[in-house]
PDB file of the backbone (N, CA, C, O) and the ligand in Angstrom, with CONECT records:
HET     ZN  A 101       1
ATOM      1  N   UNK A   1      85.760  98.504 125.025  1.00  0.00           N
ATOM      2  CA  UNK A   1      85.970  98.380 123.573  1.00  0.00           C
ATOM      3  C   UNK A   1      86.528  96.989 123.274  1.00  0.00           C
ATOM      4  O   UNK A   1      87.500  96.668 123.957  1.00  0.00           O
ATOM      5  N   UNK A   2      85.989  95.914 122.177  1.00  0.00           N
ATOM      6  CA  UNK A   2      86.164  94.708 122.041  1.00  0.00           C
ATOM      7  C   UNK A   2      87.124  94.693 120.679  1.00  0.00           C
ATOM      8  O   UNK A   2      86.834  95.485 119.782  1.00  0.00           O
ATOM      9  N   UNK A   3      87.863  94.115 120.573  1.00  0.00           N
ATOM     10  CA  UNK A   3      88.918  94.050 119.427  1.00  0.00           C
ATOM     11  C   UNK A   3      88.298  93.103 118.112  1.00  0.00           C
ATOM     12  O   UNK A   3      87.448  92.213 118.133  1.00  0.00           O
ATOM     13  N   UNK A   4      89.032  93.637 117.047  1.00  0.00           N
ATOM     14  CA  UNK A   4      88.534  92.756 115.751  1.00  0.00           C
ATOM     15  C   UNK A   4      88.753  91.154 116.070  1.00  0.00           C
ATOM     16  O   UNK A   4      87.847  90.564 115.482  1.00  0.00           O
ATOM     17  N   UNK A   5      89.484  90.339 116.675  1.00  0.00           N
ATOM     18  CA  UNK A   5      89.226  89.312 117.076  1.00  0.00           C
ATOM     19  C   UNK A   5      88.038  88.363 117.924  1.00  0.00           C
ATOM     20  O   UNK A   5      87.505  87.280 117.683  1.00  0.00           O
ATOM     21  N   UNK A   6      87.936  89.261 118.923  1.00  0.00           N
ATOM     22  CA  UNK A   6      86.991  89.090 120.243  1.00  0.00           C
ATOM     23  C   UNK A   6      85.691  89.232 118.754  1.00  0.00           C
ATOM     24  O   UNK A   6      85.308  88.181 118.240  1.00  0.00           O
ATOM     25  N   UNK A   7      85.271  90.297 118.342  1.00  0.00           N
ATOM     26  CA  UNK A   7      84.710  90.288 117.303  1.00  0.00           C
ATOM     27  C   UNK A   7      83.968  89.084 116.644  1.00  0.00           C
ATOM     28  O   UNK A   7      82.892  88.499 116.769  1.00  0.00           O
ATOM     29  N   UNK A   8      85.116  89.010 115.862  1.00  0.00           N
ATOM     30  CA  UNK A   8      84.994  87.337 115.071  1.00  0.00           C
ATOM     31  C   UNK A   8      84.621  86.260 116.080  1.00  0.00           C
ATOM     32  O   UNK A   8      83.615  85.563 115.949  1.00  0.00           O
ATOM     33  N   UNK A   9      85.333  86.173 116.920  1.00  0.00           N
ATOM     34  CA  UNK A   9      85.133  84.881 118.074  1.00  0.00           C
ATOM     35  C   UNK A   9      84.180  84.687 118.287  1.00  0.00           C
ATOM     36  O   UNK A   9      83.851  83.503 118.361  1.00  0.00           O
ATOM     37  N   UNK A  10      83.141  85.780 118.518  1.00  0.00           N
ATOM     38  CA  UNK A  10      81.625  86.079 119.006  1.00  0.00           C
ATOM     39  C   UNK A  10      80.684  86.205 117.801  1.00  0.00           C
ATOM     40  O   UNK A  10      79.486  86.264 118.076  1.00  0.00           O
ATOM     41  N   UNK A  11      81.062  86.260 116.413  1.00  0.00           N
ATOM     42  CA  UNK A  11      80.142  86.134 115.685  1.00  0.00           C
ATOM     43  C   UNK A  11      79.046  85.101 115.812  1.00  0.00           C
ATOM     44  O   UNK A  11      77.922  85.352 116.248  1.00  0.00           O
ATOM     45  N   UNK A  12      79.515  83.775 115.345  1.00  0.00           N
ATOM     46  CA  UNK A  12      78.654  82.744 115.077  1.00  0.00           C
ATOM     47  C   UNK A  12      77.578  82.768 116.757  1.00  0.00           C
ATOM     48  O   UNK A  12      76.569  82.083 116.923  1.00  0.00           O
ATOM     49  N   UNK A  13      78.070  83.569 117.609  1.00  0.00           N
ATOM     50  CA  UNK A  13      77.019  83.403 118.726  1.00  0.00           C
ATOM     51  C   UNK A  13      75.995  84.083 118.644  1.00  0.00           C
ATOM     52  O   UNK A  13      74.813  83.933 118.953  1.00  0.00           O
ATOM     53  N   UNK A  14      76.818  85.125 118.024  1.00  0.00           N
ATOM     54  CA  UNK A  14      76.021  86.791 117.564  1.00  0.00           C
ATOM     55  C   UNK A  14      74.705  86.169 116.761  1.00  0.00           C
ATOM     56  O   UNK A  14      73.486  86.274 116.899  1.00  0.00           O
ATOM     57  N   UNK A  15      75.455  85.576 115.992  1.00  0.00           N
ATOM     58  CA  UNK A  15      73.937  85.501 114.655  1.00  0.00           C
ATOM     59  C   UNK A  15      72.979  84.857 114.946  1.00  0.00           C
ATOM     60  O   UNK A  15      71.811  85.051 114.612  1.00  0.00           O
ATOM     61  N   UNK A  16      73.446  83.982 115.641  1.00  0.00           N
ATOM     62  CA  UNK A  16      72.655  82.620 116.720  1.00  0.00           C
ATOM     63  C   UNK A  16      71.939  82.984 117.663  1.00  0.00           C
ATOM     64  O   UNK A  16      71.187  82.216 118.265  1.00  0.00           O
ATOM     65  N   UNK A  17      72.117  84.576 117.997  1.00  0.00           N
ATOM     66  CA  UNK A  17      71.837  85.180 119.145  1.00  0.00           C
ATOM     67  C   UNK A  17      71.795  84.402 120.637  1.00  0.00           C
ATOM     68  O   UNK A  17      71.016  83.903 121.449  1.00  0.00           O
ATOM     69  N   UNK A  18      73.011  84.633 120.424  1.00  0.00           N
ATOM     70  CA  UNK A  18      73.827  84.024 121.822  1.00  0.00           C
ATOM     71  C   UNK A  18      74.536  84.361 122.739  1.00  0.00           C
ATOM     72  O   UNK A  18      75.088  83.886 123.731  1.00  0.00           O
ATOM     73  N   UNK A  19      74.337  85.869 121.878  1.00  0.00           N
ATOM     74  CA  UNK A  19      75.362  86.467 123.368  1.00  0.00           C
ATOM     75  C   UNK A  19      74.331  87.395 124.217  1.00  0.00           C
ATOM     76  O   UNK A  19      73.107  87.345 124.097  1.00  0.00           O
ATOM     77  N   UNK A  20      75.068  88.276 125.123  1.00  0.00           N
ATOM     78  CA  UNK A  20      74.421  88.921 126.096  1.00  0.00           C
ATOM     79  C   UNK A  20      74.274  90.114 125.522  1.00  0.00           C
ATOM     80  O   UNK A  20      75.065  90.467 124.647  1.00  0.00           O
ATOM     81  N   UNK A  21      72.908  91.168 126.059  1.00  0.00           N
ATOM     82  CA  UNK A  21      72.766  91.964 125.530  1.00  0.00           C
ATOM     83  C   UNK A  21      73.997  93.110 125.244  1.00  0.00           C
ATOM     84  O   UNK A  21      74.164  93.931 124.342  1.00  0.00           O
ATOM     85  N   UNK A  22      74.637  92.817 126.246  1.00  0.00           N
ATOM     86  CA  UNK A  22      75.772  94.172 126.173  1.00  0.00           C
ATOM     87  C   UNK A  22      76.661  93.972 125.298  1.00  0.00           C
ATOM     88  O   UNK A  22      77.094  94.899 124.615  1.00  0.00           O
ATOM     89  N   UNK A  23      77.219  92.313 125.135  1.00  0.00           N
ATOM     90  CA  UNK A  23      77.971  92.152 124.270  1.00  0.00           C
ATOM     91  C   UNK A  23      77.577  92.363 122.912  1.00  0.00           C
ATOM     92  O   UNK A  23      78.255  92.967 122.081  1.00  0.00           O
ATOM     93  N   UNK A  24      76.445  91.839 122.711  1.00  0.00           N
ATOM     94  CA  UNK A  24      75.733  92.572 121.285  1.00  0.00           C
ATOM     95  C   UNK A  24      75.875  93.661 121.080  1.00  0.00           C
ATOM     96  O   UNK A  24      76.105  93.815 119.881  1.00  0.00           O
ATOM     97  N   UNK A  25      75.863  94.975 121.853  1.00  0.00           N
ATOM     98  CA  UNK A  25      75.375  96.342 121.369  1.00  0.00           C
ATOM     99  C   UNK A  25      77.383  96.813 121.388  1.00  0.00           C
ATOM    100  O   UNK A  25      77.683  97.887 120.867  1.00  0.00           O
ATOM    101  N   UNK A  26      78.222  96.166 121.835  1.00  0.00           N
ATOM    102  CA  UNK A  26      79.663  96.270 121.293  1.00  0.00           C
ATOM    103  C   UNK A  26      79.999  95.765 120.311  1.00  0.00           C
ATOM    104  O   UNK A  26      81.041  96.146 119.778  1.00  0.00           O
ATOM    105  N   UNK A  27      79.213  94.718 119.736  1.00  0.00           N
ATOM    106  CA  UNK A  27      80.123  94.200 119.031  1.00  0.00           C
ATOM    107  C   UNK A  27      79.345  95.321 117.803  1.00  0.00           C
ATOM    108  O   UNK A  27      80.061  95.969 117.039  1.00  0.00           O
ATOM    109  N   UNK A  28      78.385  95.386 117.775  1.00  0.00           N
ATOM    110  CA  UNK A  28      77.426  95.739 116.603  1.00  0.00           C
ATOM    111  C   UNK A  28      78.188  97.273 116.477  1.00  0.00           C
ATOM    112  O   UNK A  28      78.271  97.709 115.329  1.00  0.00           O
ATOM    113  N   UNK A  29      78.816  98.221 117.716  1.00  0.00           N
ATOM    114  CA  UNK A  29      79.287  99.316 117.925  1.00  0.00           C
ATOM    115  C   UNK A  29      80.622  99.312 116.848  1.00  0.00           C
ATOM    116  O   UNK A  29      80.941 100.215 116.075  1.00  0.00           O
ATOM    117  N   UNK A  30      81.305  97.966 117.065  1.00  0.00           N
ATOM    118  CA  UNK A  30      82.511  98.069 116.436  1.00  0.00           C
ATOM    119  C   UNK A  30      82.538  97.792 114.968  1.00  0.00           C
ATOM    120  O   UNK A  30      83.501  97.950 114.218  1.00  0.00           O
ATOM    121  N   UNK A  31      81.148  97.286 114.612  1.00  0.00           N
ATOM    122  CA  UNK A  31      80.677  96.600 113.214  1.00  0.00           C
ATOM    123  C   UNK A  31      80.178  98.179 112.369  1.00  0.00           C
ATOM    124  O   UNK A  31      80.034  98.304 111.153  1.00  0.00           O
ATOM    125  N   UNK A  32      80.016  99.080 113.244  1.00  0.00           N
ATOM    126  CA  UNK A  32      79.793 100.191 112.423  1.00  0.00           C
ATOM    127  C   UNK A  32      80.911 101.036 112.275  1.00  0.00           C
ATOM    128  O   UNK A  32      80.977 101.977 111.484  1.00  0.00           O
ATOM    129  N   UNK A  33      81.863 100.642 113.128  1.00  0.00           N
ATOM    130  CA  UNK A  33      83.356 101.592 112.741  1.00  0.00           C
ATOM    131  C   UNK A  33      84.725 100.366 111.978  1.00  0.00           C
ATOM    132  O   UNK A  33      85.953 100.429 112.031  1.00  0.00           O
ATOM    133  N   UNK A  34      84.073  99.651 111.518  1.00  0.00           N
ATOM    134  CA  UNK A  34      85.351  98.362 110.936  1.00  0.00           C
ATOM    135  C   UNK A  34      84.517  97.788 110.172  1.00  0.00           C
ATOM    136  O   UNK A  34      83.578  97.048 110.466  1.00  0.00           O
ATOM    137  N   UNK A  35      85.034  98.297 108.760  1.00  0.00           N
ATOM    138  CA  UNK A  35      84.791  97.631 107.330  1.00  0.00           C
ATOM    139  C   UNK A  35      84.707  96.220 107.079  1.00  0.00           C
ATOM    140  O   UNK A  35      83.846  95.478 106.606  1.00  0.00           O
ATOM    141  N   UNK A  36      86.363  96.016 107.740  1.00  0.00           N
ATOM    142  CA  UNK A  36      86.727  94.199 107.470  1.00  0.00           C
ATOM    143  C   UNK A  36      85.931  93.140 108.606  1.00  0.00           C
ATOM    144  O   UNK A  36      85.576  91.994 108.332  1.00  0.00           O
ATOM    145  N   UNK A  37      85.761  93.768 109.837  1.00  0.00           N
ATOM    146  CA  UNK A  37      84.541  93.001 110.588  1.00  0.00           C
ATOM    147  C   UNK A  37      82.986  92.832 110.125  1.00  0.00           C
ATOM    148  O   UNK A  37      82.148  91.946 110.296  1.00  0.00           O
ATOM    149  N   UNK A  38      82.992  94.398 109.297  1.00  0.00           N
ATOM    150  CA  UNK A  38      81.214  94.218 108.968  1.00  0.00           C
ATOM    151  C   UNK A  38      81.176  93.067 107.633  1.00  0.00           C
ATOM    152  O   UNK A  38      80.193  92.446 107.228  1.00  0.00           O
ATOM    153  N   UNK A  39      82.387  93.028 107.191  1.00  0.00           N
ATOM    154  CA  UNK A  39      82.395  92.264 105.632  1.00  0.00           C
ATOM    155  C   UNK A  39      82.111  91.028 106.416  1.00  0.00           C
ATOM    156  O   UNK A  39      80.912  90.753 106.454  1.00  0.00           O
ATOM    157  N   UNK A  40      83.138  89.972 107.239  1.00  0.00           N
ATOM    158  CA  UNK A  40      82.624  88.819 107.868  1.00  0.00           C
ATOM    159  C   UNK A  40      81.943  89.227 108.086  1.00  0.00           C
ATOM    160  O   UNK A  40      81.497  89.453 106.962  1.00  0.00           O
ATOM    161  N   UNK A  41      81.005  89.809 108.992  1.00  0.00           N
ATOM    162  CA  UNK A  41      79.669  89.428 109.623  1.00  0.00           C
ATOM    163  C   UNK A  41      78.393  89.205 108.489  1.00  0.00           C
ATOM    164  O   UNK A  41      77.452  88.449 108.731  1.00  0.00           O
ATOM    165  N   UNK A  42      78.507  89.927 107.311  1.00  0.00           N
ATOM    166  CA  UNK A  42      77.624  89.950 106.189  1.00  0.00           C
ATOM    167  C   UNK A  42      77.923  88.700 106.120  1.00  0.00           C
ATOM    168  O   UNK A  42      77.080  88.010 106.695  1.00  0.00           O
ATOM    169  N   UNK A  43      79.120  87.876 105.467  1.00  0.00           N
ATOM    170  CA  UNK A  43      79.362  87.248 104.680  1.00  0.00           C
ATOM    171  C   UNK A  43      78.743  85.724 105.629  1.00  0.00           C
ATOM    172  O   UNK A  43      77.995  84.863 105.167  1.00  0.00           O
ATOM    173  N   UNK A  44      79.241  85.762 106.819  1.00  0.00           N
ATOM    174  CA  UNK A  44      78.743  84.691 107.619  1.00  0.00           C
ATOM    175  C   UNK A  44      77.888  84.425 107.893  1.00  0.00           C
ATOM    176  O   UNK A  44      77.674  83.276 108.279  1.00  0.00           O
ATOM    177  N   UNK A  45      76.389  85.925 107.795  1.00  0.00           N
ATOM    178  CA  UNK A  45      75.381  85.638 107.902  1.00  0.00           C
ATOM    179  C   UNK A  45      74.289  85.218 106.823  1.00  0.00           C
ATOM    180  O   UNK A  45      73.097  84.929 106.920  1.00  0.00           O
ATOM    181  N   UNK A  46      75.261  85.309 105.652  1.00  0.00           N
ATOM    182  CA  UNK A  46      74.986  84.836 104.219  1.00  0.00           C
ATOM    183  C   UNK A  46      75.104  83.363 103.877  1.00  0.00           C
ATOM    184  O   UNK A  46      74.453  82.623 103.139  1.00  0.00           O
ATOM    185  N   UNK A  47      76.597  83.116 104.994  1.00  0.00           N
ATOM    186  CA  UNK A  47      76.417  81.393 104.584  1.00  0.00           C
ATOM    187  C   UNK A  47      76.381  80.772 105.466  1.00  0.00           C
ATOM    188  O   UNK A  47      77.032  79.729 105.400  1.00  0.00           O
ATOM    189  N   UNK A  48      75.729  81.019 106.563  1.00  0.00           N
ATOM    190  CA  UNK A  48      74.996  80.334 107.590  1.00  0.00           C
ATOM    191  C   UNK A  48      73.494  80.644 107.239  1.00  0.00           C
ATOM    192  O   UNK A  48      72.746  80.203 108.111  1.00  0.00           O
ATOM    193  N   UNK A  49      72.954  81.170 106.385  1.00  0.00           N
ATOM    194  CA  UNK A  49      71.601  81.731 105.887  1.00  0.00           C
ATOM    195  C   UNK A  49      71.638  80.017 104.819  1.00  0.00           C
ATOM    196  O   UNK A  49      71.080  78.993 105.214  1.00  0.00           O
ATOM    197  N   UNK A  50      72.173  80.087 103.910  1.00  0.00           N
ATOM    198  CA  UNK A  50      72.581  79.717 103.134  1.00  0.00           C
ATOM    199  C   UNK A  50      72.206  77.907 103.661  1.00  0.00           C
ATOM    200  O   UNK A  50      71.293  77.092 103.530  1.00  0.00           O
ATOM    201  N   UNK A  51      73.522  77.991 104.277  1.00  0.00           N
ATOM    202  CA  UNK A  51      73.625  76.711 105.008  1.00  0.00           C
ATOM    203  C   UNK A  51      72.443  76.228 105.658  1.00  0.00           C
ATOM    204  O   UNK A  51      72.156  75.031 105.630  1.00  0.00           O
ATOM    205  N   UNK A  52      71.541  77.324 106.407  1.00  0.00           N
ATOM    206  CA  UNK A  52      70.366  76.854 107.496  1.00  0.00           C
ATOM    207  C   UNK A  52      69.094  76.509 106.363  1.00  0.00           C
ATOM    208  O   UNK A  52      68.278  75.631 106.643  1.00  0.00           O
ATOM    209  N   UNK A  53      69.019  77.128 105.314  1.00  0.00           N
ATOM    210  CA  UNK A  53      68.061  76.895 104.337  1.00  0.00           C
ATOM    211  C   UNK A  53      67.815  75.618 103.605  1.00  0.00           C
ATOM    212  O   UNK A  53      66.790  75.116 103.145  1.00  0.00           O
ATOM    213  N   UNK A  54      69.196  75.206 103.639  1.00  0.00           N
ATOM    214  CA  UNK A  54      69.379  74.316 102.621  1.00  0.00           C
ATOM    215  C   UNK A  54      69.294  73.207 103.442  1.00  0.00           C
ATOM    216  O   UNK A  54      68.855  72.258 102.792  1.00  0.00           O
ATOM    217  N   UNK A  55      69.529  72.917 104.606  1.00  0.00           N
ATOM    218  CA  UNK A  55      69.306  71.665 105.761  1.00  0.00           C
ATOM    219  C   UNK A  55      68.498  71.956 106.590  1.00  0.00           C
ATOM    220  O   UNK A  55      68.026  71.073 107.306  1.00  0.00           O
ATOM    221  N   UNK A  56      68.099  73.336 106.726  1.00  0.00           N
ATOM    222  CA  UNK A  56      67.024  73.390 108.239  1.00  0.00           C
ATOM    223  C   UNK A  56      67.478  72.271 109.300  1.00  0.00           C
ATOM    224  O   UNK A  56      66.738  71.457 109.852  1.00  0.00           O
ATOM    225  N   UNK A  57      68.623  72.393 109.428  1.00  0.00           N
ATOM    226  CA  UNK A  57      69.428  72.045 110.922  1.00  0.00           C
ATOM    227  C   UNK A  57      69.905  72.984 111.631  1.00  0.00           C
ATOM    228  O   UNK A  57      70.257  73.986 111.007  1.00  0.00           O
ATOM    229  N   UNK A  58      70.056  72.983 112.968  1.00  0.00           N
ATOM    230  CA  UNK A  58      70.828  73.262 113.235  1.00  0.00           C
ATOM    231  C   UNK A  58      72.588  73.164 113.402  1.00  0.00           C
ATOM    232  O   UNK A  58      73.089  72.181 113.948  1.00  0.00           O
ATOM    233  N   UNK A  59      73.434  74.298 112.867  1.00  0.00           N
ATOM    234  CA  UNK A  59      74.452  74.408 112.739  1.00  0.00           C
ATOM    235  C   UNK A  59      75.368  74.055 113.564  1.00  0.00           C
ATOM    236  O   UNK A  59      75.471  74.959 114.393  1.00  0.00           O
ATOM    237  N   UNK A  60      76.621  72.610 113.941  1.00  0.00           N
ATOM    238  CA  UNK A  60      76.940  72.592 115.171  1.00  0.00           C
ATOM    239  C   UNK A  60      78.281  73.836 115.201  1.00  0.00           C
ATOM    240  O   UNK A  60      78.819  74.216 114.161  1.00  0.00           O
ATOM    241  N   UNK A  61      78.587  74.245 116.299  1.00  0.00           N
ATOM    242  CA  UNK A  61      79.126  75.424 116.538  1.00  0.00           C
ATOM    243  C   UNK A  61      81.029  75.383 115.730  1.00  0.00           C
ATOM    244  O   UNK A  61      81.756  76.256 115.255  1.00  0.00           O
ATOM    245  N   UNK A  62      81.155  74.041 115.927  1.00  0.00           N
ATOM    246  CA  UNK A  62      82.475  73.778 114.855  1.00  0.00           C
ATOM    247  C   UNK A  62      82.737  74.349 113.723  1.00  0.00           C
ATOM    248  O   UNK A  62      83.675  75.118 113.512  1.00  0.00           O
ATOM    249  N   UNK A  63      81.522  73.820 112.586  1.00  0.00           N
ATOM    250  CA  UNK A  63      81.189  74.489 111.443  1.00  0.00           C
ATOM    251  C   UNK A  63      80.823  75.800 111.327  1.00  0.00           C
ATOM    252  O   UNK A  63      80.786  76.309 110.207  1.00  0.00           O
ATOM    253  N   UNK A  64      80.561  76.395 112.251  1.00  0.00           N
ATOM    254  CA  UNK A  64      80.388  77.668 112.356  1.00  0.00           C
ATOM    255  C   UNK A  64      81.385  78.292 112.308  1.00  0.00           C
ATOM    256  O   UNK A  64      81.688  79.094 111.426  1.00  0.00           O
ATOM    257  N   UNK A  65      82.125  77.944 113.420  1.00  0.00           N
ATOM    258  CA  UNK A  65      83.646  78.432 113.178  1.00  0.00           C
ATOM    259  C   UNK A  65      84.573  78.522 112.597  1.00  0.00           C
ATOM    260  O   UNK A  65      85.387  79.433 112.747  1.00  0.00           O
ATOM    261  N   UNK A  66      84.684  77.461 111.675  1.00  0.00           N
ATOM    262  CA  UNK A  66      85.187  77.129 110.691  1.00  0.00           C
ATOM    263  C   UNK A  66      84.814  78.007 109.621  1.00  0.00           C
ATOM    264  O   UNK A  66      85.760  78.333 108.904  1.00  0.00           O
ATOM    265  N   UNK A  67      83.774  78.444 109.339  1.00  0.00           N
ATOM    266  CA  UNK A  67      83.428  79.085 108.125  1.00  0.00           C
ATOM    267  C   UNK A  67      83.668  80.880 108.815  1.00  0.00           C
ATOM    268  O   UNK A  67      83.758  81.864 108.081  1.00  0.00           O
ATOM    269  N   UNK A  68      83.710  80.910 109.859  1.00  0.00           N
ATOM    270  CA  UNK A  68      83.835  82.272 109.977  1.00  0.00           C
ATOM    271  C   UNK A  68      85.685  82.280 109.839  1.00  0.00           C
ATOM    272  O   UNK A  68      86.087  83.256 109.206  1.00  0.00           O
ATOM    273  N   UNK A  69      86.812  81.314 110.355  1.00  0.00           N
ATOM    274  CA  UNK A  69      87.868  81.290 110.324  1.00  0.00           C
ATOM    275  C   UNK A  69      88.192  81.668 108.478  1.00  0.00           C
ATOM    276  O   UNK A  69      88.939  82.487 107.942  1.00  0.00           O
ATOM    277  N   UNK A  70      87.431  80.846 108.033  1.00  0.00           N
ATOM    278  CA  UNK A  70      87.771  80.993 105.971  1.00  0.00           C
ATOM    279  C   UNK A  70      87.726  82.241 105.745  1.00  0.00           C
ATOM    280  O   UNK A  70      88.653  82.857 105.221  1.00  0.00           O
ATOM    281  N   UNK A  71      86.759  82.697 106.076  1.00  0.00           N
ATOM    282  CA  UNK A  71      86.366  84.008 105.526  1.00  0.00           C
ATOM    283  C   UNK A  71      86.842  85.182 106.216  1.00  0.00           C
ATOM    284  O   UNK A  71      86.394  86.275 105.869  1.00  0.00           O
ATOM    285  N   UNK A  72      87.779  85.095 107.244  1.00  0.00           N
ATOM    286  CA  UNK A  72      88.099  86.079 107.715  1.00  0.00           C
ATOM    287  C   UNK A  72      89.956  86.358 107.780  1.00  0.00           C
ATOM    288  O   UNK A  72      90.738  87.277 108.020  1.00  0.00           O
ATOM    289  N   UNK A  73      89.981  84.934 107.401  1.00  0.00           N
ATOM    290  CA  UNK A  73      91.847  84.825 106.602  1.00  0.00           C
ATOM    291  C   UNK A  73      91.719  85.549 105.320  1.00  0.00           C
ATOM    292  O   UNK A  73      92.653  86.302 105.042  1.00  0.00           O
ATOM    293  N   UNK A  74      90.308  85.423 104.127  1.00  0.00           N
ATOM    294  CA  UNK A  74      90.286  85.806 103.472  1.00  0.00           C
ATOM    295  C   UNK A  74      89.834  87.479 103.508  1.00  0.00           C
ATOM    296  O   UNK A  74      90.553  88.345 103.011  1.00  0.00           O
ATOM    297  N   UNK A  75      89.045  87.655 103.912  1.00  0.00           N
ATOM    298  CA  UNK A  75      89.134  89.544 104.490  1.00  0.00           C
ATOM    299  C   UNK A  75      90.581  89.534 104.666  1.00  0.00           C
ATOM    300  O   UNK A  75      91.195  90.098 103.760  1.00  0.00           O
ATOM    301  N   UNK A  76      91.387  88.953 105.759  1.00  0.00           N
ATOM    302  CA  UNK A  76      92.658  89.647 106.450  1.00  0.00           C
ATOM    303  C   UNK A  76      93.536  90.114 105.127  1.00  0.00           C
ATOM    304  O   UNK A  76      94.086  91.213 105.060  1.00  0.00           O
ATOM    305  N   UNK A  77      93.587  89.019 103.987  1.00  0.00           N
ATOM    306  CA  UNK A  77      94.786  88.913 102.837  1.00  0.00           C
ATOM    307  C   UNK A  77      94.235  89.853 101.925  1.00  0.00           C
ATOM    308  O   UNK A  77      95.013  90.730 101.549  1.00  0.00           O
ATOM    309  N   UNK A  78      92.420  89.889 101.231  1.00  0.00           N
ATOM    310  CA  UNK A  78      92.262  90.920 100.577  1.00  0.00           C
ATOM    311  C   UNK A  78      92.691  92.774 101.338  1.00  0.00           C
ATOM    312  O   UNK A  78      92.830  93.751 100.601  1.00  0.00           O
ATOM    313  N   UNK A  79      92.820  92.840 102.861  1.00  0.00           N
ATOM    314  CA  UNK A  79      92.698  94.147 103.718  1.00  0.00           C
ATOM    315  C   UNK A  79      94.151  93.821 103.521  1.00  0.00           C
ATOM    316  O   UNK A  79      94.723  94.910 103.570  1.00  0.00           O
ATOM    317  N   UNK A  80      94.717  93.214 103.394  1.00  0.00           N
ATOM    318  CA  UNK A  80      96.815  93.705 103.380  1.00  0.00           C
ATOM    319  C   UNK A  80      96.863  93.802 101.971  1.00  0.00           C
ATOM    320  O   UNK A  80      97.674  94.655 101.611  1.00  0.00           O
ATOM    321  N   UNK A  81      96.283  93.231 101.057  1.00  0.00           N
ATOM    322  CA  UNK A  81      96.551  93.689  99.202  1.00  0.00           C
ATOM    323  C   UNK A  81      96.390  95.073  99.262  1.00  0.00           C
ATOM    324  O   UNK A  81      97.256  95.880  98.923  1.00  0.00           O
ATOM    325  N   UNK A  82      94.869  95.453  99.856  1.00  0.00           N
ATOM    326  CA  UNK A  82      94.283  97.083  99.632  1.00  0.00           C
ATOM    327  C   UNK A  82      94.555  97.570 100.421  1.00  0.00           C
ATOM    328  O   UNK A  82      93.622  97.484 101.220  1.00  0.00           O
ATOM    329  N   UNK A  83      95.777  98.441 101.053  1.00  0.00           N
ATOM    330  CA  UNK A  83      95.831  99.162 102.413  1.00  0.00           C
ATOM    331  C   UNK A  83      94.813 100.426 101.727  1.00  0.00           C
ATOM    332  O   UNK A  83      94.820 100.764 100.544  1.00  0.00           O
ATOM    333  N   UNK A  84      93.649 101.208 103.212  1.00  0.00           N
ATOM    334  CA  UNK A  84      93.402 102.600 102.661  1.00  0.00           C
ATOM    335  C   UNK A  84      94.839 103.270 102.771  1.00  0.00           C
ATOM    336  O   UNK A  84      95.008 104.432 102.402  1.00  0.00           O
TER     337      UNK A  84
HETATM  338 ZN    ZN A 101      86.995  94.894 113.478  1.00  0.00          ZN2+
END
């Protein structure tokens, strides 16, 4: 079982399809039981969609990270406003 961090860490590889098969089918495992992970993963694959459209470059892995770090301070602060 991979933690909401390990998670995030592995996104931008995820989308890039970069990781290994096993690690994919965990992380995707934990993306169906964690709200605030599936929200980054939408959201990153929205603006790396976004991003790849608009430059048809490739993304260097910095910026990747970076945008998954924004958006997932921002999940963390909206998930402590709304406790379920
Ligand atoms: Zn999670």
């Amino acid at each position: 079982v991979i933690s909401c961090g390990q998670v995030v860490a592995e996104l931008s590889s995820c989308l890039d399809d970069r990781v290994a098969a096993d690690l994919r089918r965990e992380i995707e495992a934990h993306l169906a039981k964690c709200a605030a992970c599936t929200a980054v993963y939408d959201s990153t694959r929205r603006t790396l969609t976004i991003v790849t459209e608009s430059r048809t470059i490739e993304l260097p892995e910095v910026i990747s990270g970076r945008i998954v770090a924004g958006i997932m301070s921002r999940v963390r602060k909206r998930a402590a406003a709304s406790p379920r």
